[in-house]
C-alpha positions, 0 to 999 in steps of 0.5 A: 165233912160234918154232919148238918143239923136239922130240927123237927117243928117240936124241936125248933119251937122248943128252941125258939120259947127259951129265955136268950140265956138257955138258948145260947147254952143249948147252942152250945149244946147242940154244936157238940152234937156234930162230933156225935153223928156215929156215937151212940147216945146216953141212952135210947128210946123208940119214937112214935114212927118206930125210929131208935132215937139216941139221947144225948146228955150233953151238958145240962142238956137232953138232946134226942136225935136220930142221924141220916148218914146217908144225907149227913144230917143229924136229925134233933127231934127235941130238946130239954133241959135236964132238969125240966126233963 
């Protein structure tokens, strides 16, 4: 069974303000991310509650999350593009 994404508002609204174009290589992005719920990120970072927050490169895509096993959920608490970051 996968893992479900679930956005943060600040994720979400980021999603949202993307040209179509960037949207749809973010999606891309984010599908990949599924496969990911036990891997550890690229690199991680501590975020304002505390929580260890894994960062993903995937493709040109900088995608922090953290994962909620027990609700099977990925937790996307923001995205960027990797040359914006």
């Amino acid at each position: 069974m996968s893992y479900e994404l679930v956005f943060s508002r600040a994720a979400a609204e980021a999603f949202a303000a993307l040209p179509k174009t960037r949207q749809r290589q973010a999606a891309v992005a984010l599908d990949g991310l599924r496969g990911l719920a036990h891997a550890p990120g690229d690199f991680r970072q501590t975020g304002e509650d505390g929580r260890i927050h894994e960062v993903h490169l995937l493709g040109e895509w900088l995608l922090t999350t953290w994962t909620d096993h027990a609700a099977r959920e990925i937790r996307v608490v923001a995205l960027e593009h990797a040359d914006e970051g």
